[in-house]
N, C-alpha and C positions, 0 to 999 in steps of 0.2 A: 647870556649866550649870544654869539654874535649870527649864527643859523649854520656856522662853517663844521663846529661841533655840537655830536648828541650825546646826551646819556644813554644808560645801558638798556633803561625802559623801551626808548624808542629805536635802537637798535633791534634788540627781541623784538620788538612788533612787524618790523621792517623785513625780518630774514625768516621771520616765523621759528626762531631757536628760544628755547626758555633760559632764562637770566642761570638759571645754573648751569646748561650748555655752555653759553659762551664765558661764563667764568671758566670753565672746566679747559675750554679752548686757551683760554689765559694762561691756567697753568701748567697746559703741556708745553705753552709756547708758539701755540699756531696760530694764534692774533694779540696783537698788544697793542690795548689803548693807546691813542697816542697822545693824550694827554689827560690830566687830570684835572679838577676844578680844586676852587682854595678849600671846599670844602674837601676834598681827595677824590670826588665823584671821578670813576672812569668817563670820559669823552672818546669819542668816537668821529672818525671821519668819512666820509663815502668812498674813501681807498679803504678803510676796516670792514664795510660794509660789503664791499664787493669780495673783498679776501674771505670771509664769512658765509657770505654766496659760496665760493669754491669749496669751502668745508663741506655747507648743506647738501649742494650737490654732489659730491663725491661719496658722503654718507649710504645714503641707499646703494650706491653699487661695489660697496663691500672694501671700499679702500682701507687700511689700518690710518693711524693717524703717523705713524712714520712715512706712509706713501702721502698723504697728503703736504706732510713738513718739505717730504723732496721735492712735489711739483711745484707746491708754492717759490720754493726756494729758488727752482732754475728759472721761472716767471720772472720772479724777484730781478734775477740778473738783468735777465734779458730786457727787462725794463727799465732796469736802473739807469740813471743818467750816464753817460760817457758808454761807449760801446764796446764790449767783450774783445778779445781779441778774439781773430776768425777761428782759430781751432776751439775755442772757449766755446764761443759763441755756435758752430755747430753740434757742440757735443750737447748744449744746451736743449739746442734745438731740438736735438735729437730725444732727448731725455722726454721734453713735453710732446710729440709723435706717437713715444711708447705709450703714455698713459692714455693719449686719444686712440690708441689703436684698442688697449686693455678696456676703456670703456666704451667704444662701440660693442666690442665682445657682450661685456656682461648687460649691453642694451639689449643686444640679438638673446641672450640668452633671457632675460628679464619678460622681451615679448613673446615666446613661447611659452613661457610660465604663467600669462597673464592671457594668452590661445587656451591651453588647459583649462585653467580657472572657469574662462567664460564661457567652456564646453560643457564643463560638470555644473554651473549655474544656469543653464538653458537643460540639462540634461535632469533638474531638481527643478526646472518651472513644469519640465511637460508632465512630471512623473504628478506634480500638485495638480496639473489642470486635468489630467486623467481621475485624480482620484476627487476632485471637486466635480466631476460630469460620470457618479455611476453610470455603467450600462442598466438598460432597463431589464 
């Protein structure tokens, strides 16, 4: 290995996703090795690894993996070499706005869920510390 590509081991370690995740991500098509070893090992590059990152992250806030193919995809563009044309390239944009606006939402909505939680977990410490200190 020249250090430019990883295997799939040190990818999983790296994004914290289990080797059957990111196969699984393989074969929907939302990351592809980008290359392989003479043995056939998948390699991996820190462009896969970052694209992987956008998976993990999007996970927890409920995206399907069709919403992830689209954002990645209009990324994809927008960063590809040679520049969109400007209607392209705004609708693009636009495209990746929607999904930042969609997941501030389900942050706002994630931290109220996590206000609850640690109301009813403070509200189960007093109920124990009451009943560890009988009245006399």
């Amino acid at each position: 290995m020249d250090g430019k590509h990883m295997q799939i081991g040190e990818v999983a370690a790296r994004t914290e996703l289990s080797l059957r995740t990111i196969r699984h991500y393989e074969e929907t098509g939302l990351v592809v090795p980008s290359a392989r070893s003479q043995g056939g090992f998948r390699l991996y590059t820190e462009t896969d690894v970052a694209r992987l990152m956008v998976i993990r992250r999007m996970k927890p806030l409920g995206f399907t993996l069709e919403q992830m193919r689209d954002l990645l995809d209009a990324t994809d563009r927008l960063d590809s070499d040679g520049e969109p044309p400007e209607a392209e390239h705004r609708e693009l944009v636009e495209r990746v706005r929607t999904f930042e606006q969609a997941a501030a939402e389900r942050v706002a909505d994630l931290r109220k869920q996590l206000g609850r939680a640690e109301d009813f977990a403070a509200t189960l410490r007093a109920r124990l510390e009451r009943s560890a200190n009988p009245r006399p």
